[in-house]
C-alpha positions, 0 to 999 in steps of 0.5 A: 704232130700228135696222136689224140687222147686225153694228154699229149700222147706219142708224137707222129712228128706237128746234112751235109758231112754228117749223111751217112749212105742210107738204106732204102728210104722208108716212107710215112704219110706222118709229119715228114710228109713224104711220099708215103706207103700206108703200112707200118714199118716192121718191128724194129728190135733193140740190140744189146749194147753198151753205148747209147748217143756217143757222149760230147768229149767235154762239158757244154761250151756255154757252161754247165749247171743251172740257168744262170750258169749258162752264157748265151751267145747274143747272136743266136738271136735273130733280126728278122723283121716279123712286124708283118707277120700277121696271117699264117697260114698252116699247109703241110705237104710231101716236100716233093709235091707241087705247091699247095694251090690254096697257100699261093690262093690265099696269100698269107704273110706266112706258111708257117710249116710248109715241110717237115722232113721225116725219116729219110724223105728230106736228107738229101737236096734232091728230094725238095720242090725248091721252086715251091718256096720261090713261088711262095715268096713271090707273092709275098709269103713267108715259106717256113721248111723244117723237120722233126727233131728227135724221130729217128728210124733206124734206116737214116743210121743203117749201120749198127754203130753209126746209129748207137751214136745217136740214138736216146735209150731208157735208164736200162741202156736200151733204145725206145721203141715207139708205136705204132710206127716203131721209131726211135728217138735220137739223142740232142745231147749227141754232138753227131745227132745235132750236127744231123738235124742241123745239116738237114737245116743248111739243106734247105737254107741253100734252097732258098726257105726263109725259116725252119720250124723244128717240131718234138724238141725236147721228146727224146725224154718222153719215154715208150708211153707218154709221161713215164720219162724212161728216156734220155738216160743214154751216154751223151745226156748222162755225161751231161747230166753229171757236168750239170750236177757237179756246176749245180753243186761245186762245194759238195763233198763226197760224203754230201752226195752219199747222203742227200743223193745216194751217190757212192764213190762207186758212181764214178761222179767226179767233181774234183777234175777240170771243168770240161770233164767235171762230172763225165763219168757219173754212172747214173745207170748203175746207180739206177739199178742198184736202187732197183730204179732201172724201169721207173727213173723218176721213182720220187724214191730217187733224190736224183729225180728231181734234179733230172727233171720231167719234160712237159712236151714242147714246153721247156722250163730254163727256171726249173733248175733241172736237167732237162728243163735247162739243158734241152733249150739252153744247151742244145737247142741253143747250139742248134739255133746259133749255128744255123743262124751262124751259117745264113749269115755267113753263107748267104748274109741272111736271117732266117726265121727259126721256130719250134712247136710249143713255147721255146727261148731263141725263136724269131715267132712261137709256133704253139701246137694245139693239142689236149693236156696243154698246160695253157688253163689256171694252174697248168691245167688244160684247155679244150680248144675244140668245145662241144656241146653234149650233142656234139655242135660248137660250144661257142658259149666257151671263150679261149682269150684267157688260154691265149693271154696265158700262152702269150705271157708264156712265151715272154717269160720263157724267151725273155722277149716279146715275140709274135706268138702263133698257134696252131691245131696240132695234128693229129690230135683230139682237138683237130678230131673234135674240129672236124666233127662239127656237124656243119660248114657254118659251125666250123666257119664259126669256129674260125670267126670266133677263136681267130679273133679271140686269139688276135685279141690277145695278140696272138695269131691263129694259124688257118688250117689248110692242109696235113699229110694225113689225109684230114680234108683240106680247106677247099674241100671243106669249102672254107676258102672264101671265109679264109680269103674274107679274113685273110683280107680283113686281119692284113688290112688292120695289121695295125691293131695286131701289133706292137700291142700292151695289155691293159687292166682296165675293164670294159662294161657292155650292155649285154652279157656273154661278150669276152673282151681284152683292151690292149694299147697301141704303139701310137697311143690308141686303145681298142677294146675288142670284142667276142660274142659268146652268145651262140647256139649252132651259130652266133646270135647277133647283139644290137645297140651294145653299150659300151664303156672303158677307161681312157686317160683324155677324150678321143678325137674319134672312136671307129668301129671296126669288123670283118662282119661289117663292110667298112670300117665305121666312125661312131659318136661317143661320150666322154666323162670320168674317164671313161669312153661310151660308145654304141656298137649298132651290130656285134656278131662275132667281133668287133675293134672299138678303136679309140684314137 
């Protein structure tokens, strides 16, 4: 979750041994979704210390340094069937609340982040509806738990100790306050703080979920205001940070850090030990505040600040040969996934289906929150997922298939894999505003009409928005069931045009204007080539007797219409010459599957 403003902005939130006696559990109506009171907590004030996030006794396991230095472990991947995954369903509620009627209405194949444990609402077995799931998974659908993975509040450590061992701190070695709701951020480079998060996984793994979404992953560098990056600098990713440079650069010499790093012997960067301590006593905070970088780390001043790095939220960088950019996922994230992975096997002889908001390595599905400043445009830029026109109805002039391509091709360079991509409206966030502000039923009908099939175009799968734990209305009360069950009905009765799917550069030429297209091959050979009418104002303008055309290596035995507009699926006469397929399209309203087979 995320609060709204022009970039990704603070997060709301989208055990085992390891539980220590907590205070009273102090509730929120944010991502954990958890019985809730509607005041901020009080203040919460850092106290002087001098240890954050309690360090790992050695260098990471898997190695240390760059990504290509780093061994991944082949069974942190999963092998769940995810061929069926095709409608998702996006319902969030308090994890003690009877389940959501409109999911078990709806049936979708999958609810893709039914609970999101928050604070300390969630760390303990009884605060669950375990019969929610059952009930979920008798109609065939997919039920995903999952928690926040860096919000921390200082009652689920009450102990002063207990939480400097895991809490993240800026380069001044002091713990971040985020407001309003005044939380923290633990630290994943603390061995304590992972084994946390990963216990309140195995709690509702022995419940019976078939998933866990992990939701702001990488954020405990995010910093008291988004963008400043004065976070993470605590003991546990400092030592970490000093392994990575010394893996990074073995063959410097102590007169080479001083003079490309500004590192002085005083620095304590040791690089001549073994390798499990190589680098662990690096005092990056020293050095920090000698240069007088203490309050702006990543000072581009700072030759370090490069090799650091900067988090774009929800989107890690392997490549980038920085820090954080290889660290956050293939270390610690990594750790995480293997072991819950590891303990389903073991325990249960199950796969479990693991994801996290944004674009992450390891996922058995991508679970892409939607929010402004998403780098999802040309050249990073961002893409508004809400368009509206200056009178403040729906932009439907404005197509969202080249974001999806791109999130989509994202995701297969950062996990390696080709994996289903889901997105979903990240809450709450400027895109979820502008949504619920369209002025009518119908434009907000239409923006599910338009987008989803835009986004299923690409091979990309658009959550229907149900529920949140903030008070959003839901789909029932914004009377937007029957069109979710219409297409819910439409999407899993052509699940086939929706997987196992290769783009194609060919290009498809139609008759009228304002038509987004994509062509994608099937696995069985066909090819399809979608269709999305842009043509809109305050509602979609119907086109008739669209020509249109597309490259085909041999002729077809038959070409069918497909269409969640149309009341059956419809074979149609085509030509064949050159190469080229043409066809008639009788009606395009919001979208048609020209599917030649």
């Amino acid at each position: 979750m995320r609060f709204s403003g022009g970039r990704p902005s603070q997060p709301y939130g989208s055990l085992g041994m390891f539980i220590f006696v907590f205070a009273a559990a102090l509730w929120t109506t944010a991502c954990g979704g958890s019985p809730a009171s509607t005041s901020s907590p009080p203040p919460a004030q850092p106290q002087a210390q001098s240890t954050c996030a309690t360090p790992a006794t050695a260098n990471p396991s898997v190695g240390g340094g760059i990504y290509t230095q780093i061994s991944i472990d082949p069974k942190v991947y999963g092998t769940a069937n995810v061929s069926n995954l095709t409608v998702f369903g996006f319902s969030q509620e308090s994890m003690n609340l009877p389940a959501d009627p409109q999911v078990l209405s709806l049936a979708p194949n999958i609810v893709s982040r039914a609970w999101q444990r928050w604070d300390t609402g969630g760390t303990q077995p009884s605060d669950y509806n375990w019969s929610y799931p059952a009930q979920a998974q008798a109609e065939n659908i997919a039920f995903i738990g999952g928690t926040t993975a860096t919000v921390l509040f200082r009652d689920e450590f009450p102990q002063a100790a207990q939480f400097n061992a895991v809490v993240s701190c800026d380069a001044q070695g002091q713990p971040v306050v985020h407001a309003p709701l005044n939380f923290f951020r633990g630290s994943l480079a603390s061995p304590t703080y992972r084994q946390y998060i990963i216990g309140i996984g195995e709690i509702q793994i022995d419940g019976g979920v078939n998933g866990l979404f992990f939701d702001e992953a990488d954020e405990s560098y995010e910093g008291a205001t988004y963008g400043n990056g004065n976070e993470g600098f605590d003991d546990a990713d400092i030592a970490d940070f000093g392994g990575f440079l010394c893996a990074k650069y073995p063959n410097l010499t102590a007169a080479d850090w001083q003079s490309q790093f500004g590192v002085l012997p005083a620095d304590n960067l040791n690089c001549s030990t073994n390798t499990a301590q190589s680098g662990r006593t690096f005092n990056y905070r020293g050095l920090l505040a000698r240069n007088s970088w203490q309050t702006d780390p990543l000072d581009s001043a700072n030759p370090l600040a490069a090799e650091w790095g900067a988090i774009f939220s929800g989107h890690p960088e392997p490549e980038n040969g920085t820090f954080t950019g290889t660290y956050t996922s293939l270390v610690y994230w990594q750790n995480i996934v293997l072991t819950l992975r590891n303990y389903a096997r073991q325990k249960y002889g199950k796969e479990i289906l693991i994801t996290a908001n944004g674009i992450w390595p390891f996922v058995d599905f991508q679970m892409n929150g939607l929010w402004d400043g998403n780098p999802d445009g040309p050249g990073g830029t961002s893409v508004d997922y809400c368009p509206l026109t200056p009178s403040g109805d729906l932009d439907g002039t404005q197509s969202l298939l080249p974001a999806f391509l791109s999130v989509k091709q994202r995701s297969a360079r950062i996990d390696g894999r080709i994996v289903p991509v889901a997105v979903f409206i990240d809450w709450p966030t400027g895109v979820m505003t502008r949504y619920l502000s369209l002025p009518s039923l119908s434009e907000r009908q239409d923006y599910w009409r338009m987008y989803v099939a835009e986004a299923a175009a690409a091979t990309v799968y658009f959550n229907f928005h149900l529920l949140d734990t903030i008070g959003d209305p839901s789909a029932t009360q914004l009377g937007l069931m029957p069109l979710f069950e219409s297409l819910n009905s439409f999407y899993q009765g052509h699940a086939d045009l929706y997987h196992g799917t290769q783009d194609l550069s060919g290009t498809v030429t139609l008759s009228v204007p304002n038509v987004a297209t994509n062509l994608t091959q099937l696995s069985d050979g066909r090819t399809v080539a979608h269709l999305i009418n842009h043509n809109y104002s305050q509602g979609f303008e119907e086109q008739d007797q669209v020509t249109v055309s597309f490259p085909l290596a041999n002729a077809p035995s038959t070409v069918t219409l497909v269409s969640p507009d149309y009341s059956a699926d419809m074979q149609v006469k085509f030509t064949y010459s050159g190469g080229q397929l043409q066809v008639t399209v009788p009606q395009l309203i919001s979208y048609v599957a020209v599917v030649a087979d």
